[in-house]
C-alpha positions in Angstrom: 27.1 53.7 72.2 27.9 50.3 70.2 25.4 48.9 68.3 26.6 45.7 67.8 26.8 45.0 71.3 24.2 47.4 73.3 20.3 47.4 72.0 18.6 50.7 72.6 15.0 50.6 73.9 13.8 52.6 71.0 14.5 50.1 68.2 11.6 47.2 68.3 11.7 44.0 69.8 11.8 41.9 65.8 14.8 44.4 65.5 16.6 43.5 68.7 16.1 39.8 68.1 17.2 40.4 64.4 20.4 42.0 65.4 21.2 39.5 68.1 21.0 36.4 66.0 23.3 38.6 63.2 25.5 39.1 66.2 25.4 36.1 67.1 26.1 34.3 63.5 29.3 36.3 63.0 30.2 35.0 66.7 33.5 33.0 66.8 31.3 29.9 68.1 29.0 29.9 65.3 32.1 30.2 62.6 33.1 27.2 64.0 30.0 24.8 63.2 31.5 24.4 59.0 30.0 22.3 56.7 26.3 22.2 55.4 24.5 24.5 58.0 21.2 23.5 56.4 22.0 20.3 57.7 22.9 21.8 61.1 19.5 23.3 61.4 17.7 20.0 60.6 20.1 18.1 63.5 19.1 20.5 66.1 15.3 20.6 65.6 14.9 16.9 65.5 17.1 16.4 68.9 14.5 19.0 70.1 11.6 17.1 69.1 13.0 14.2 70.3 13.4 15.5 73.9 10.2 16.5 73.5 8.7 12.7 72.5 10.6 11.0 74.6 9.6 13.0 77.5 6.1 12.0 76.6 6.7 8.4 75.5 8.9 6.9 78.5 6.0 8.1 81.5 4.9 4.1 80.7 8.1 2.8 81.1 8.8 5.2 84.0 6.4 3.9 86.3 6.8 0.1 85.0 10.6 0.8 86.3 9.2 3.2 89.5 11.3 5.9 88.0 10.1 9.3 87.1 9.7 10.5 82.8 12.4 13.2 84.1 15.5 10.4 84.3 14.8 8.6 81.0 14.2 12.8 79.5 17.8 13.7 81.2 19.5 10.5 80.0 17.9 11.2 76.6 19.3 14.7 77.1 22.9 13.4 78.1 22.6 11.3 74.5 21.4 13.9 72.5 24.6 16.6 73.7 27.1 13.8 73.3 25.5 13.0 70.0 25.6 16.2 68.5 29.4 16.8 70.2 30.3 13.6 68.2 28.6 15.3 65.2 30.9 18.4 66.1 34.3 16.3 66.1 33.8 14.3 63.6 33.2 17.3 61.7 36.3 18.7 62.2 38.1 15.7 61.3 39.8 15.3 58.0 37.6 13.5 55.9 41.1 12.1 54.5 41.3 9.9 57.4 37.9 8.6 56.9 39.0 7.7 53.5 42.1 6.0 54.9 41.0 4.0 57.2 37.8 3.0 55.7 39.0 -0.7 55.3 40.0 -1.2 59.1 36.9 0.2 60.4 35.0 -2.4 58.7 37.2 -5.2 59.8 36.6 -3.5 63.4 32.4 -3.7 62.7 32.9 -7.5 61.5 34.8 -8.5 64.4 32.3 -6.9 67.2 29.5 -8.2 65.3 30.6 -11.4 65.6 31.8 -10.9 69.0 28.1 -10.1 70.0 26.9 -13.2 68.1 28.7 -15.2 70.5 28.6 -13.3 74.0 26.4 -10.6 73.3 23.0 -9.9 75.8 20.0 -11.7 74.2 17.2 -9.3 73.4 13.9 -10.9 71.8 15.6 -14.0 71.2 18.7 -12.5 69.5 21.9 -11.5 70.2 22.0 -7.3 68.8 24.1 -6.0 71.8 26.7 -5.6 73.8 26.6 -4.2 77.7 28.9 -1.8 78.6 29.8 -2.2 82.2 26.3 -3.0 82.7 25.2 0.9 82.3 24.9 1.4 78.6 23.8 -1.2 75.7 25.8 -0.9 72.3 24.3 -2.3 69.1 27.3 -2.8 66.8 24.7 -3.4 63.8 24.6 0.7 63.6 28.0 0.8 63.5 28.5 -1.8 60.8 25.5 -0.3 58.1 28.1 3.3 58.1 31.0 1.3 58.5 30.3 -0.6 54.9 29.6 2.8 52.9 32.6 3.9 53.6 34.6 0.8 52.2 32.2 1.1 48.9 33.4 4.9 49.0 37.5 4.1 49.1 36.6 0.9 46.3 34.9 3.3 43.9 36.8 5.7 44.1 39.9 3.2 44.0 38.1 1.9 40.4 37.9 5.6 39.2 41.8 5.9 39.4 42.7 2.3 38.4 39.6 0.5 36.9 40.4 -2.0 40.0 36.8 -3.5 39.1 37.1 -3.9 35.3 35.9 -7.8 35.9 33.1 -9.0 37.2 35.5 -11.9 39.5 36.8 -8.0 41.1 33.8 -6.4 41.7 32.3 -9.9 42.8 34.8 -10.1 45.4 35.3 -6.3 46.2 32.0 -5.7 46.6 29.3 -8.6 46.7 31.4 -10.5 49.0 31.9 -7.7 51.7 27.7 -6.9 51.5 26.7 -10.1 51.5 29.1 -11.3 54.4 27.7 -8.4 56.3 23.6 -8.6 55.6 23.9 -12.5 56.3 25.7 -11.6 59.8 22.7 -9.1 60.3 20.3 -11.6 59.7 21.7 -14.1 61.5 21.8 -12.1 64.8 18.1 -11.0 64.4 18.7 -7.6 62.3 16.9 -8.4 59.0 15.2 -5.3 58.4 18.8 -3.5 59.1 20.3 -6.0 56.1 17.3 -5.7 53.9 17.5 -1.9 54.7 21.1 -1.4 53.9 21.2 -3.9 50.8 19.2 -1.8 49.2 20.9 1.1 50.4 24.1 0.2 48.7 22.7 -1.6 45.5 21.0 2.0 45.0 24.3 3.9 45.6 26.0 1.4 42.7 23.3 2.4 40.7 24.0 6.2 41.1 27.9 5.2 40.6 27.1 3.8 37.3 28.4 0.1 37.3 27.8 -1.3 34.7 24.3 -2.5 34.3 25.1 -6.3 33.7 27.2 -6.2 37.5 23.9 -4.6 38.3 21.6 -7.4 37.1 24.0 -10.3 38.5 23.7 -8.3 41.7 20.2 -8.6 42.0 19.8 -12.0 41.2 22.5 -13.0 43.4 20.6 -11.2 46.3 17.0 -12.9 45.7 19.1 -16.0 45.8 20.6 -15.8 48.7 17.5 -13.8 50.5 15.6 -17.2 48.9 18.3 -19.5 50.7 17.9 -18.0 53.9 14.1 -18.4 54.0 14.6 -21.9 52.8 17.0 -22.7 55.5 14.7 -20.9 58.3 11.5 -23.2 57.7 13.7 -26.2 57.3 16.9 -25.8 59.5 17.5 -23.8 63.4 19.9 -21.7 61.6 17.0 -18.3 61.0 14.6 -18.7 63.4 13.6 -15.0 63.2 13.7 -14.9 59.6 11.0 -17.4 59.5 8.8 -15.6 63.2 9.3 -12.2 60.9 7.8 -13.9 57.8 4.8 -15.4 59.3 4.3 -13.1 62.1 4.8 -9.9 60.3 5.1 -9.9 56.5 2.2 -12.4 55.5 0.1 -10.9 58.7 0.1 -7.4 57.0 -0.9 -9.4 53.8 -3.5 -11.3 55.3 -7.1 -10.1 55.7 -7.7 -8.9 59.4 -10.1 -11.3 60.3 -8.1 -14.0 58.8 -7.2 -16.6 60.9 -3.7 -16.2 60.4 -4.6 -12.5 61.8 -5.9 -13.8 64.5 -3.6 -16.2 65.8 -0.5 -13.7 65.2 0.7 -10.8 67.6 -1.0 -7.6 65.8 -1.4 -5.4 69.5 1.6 -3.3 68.4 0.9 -2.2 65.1 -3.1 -2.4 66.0 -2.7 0.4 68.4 -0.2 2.1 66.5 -2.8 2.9 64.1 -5.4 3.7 67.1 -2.6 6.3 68.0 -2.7 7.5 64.4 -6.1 8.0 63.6 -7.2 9.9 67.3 -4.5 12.7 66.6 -6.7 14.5 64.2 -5.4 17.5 62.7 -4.2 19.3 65.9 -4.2 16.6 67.8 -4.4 15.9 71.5 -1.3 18.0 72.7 2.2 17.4 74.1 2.3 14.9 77.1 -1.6 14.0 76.5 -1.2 10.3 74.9 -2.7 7.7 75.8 -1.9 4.7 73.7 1.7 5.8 74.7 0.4 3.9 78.3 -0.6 0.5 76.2 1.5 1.0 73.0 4.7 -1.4 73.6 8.1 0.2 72.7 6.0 3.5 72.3 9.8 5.3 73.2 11.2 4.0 69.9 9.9 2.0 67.6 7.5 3.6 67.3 7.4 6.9 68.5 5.9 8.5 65.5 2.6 7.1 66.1 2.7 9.0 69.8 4.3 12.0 67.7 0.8 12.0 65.6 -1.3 11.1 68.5 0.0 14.3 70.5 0.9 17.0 67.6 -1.6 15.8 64.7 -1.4 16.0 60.9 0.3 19.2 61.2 3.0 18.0 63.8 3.7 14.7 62.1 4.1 16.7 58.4 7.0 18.9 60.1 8.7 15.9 61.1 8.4 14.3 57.7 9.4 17.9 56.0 12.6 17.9 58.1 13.7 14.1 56.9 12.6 15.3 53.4 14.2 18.4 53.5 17.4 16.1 54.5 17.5 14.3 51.1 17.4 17.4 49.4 20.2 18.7 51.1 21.8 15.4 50.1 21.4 16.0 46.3 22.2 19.6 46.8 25.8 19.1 48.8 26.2 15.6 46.2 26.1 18.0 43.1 28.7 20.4 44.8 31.0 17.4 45.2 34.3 17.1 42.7 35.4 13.3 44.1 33.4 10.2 43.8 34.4 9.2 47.4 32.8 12.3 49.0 29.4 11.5 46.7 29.5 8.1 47.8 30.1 8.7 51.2 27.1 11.8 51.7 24.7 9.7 50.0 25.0 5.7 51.0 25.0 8.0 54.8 22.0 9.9 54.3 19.9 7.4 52.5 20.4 5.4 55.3 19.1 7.8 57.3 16.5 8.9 55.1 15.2 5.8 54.1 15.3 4.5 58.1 12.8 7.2 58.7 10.3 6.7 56.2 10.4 2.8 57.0 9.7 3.7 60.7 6.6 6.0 59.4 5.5 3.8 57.0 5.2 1.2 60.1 3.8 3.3 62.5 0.9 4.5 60.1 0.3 1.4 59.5 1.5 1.3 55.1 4.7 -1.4 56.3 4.9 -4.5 58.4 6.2 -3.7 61.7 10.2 -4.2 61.2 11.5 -2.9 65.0 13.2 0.7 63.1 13.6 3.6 65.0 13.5 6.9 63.8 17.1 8.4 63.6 17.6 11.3 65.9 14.2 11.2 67.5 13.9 7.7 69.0 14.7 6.7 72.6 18.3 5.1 72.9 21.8 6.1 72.7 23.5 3.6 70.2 21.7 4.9 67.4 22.0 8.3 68.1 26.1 8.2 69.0 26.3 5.8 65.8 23.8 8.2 63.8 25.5 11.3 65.2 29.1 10.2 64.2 27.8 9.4 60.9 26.5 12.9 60.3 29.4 14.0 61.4 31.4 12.2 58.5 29.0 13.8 55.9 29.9 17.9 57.6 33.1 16.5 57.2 33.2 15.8 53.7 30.8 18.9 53.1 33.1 21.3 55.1 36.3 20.3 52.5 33.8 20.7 49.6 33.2 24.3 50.8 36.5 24.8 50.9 37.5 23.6 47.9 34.8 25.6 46.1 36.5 28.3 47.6 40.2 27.9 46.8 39.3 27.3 43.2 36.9 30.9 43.3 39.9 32.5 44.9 42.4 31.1 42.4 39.8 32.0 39.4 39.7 35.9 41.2 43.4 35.7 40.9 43.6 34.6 37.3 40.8 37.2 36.3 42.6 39.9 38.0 46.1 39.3 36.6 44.4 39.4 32.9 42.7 42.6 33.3 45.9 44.1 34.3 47.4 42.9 31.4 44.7 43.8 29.3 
């Protein structure tokens, strides 16, 4: 009888399971996930939580559409799979051609981003998206905040070759240029958390890359400038709108004592029973599918699906979730610190910081420590742009982390090889 194949009825059931997920590592299917299978594990327990929130979240939006929770949990479903086959491609692309065409995919965000400026669908007063035959929305925003970290990757690592941004005039234009141009275009179209979100993102990831600390400073003030300018121009001009809606209505609202008058006069229901969500979970809390601020809590499916996450699974439910997004940033210093070229390190961490820090600025809001800033959480929330945008991302980073593995690898082999040869001259 085989024993890597048949599974006697004497051996116990821990043993039988044991020796079927062996079996089922060495399997020609799972050899072909490469890359950082830490990571793997993390993507497949959040799209599993996320079918699971969803599920939960949508029964409100379900019967204000007479639909049943079942369609928005099987298009969810169809998201997730395409998702995580994106993340399975673009995994087993070279990571060279992200490198090479890094420039021309950033030209392609600019151009649909301004494209949606001008004919895109209006959503809460702004132009974010574009419909797709009038099934599917995209938002090219999530395209654009990946699209930009790659560029920084292929100019960095353009400076380490040639000292390309030996000036400040270079790196002014190389890099502040490019950023700026990008957050203001955000802004503009009603994405200022996403600008705010990836300005820091990058100034963090030129910190790590060691410019050189006055670029740094010059940076910095250049930013409060221009962030100052916009407010400026939004109390005094129709250019921001939203900038000055999200200022009043959101910023100096969380500021603001709650019986303020400002507090009272400003729309507070979502975050308000956000934190009603939050504090009735309890430890345990009240158990998957038994919400009931997911029936009063607007946009309960997404922005803020973490408070429905806490209302149904508790302290100890909402702590996984945060482990997992946790446990991603350390797998981000851990594959960064294996990595032998700057554009790989760039690349893994302006990615995953994005993600990271996306997550804990969705928590923060839906517990109630941030103003609300409209974030979902990547990989759990309701919606398919930022999962096919977030999934292809991912899949850049398995990418990078799959040549890294097998570099580390070639040079073991070669160092084998070298060791051998001595001791048989020796």
């Amino acid at each position: 009888m085989d024993d890597n194949t048949t599974y006697t009825n004497t051996s116990s059931p821990w043993t039988t399971v044991g020796r079927m997920a062996t079996d089922f590592r060495r399997s020609a299917f799972f050899q072909s996930f490469k890359g950082d299978r830490v990571l793997w594990q993390i993507i497949i327990l959040l799209s599993a939580i996320s079918l699971l929130a969803v599920f939960s979240a949508t029964s409100s939006l379900a019967d204000l559409n007479g639909k049943t929770a079942f369609e928005y949990l099987r298009r969810q479903f169809i998201f997730i799979a395409f998702s995580i086959l994106l993340v399975y491609v673009a995994h087993i692309t070279p990571y060279y051609l992200y490198r090479n065409f890094a420039k021309l995919i950033l030209v392609f965000s600019f151009a649909l981003l301004v494209f949606t400026l001008l004919v895109g669908a209006e959503f809460n007063e702004a132009s974010r998206r574009i419909e797709l035959f009038g099934l599917v929305t995209f938002h090219p925003s999530e395209l654009a905040k990946f699209a930009i970290i790659l560029y920084i990757a292929k100019v960095l690592e353009e400076h380490s070759k040639d000292h390309t941004l030996d000036t400040f005039q270079k790196y002014f234009w190389r890099i502040i240029v490019p950023v700026a141009a990008l957050c203001v275009l955000l802004i503009r179209m009603g994405s200022t958390s996403v600008a705010l979100l990836l300005g820091f993102t990058v100034f963090i990831v030129l910190i790590v890359a060691r410019i050189r600390s006055s670029y740094l400073w010059k940076t910095l003030a250049i930013a409060l400038a221009l962030l100052g300018v916009i407010v400026l121009l939004s109390y005094t001009t129709p250019m921001f709108t939203r900038v000055k809606k999200m200022v009043n209505n959101r910023v100096l609202v969380f500021f603001a004592p709650e019986d303020s008058e400002r507090a009272k006069e400003a729309f507070t229901f979502q975050p308000d029973n956000a934190k009603i969500a939050v504090a009735s979970g309890g430890f345990l809390g009240k158990g998957p599918g038994n919400s009931t601020q997911r029936h009063i809590l607007p946009n309960a499916y997404d922005d803020f699906i973490f408070a429905i996450i806490v209302e149904e699974y508790g302290l100890w439910g909402c702590s996984f979730v945060l482990l997992l997004y946790l446990w991603m940033f350390y797998r981000v210093v851990v594959i960064v610190r294996s990595c032998r070229k700057i554009f790989y390190s760039v690349v893994i961490l302006g990615i995953m910081l994005q993600i990271v820090f996306q997550a804990f600025l969705h928590m923060g809001v839906s517990v109630g420590l941030l103003p609300v800033t409209g974030q979902t959480l990547p990989l759990v929330s309701h919606g398919g742009s930022s999962l096919i945008t977030t999934g292809f991302a991912l899949g850049i980073v398995l990418s990078i982390s799959r040549e890294a593995e097998e570099q580390e690898k070639r040079e073991k082999g070669v160092y084998i090889e070298e060791k051998e040869e001595k001791n048989k001259k020796g």
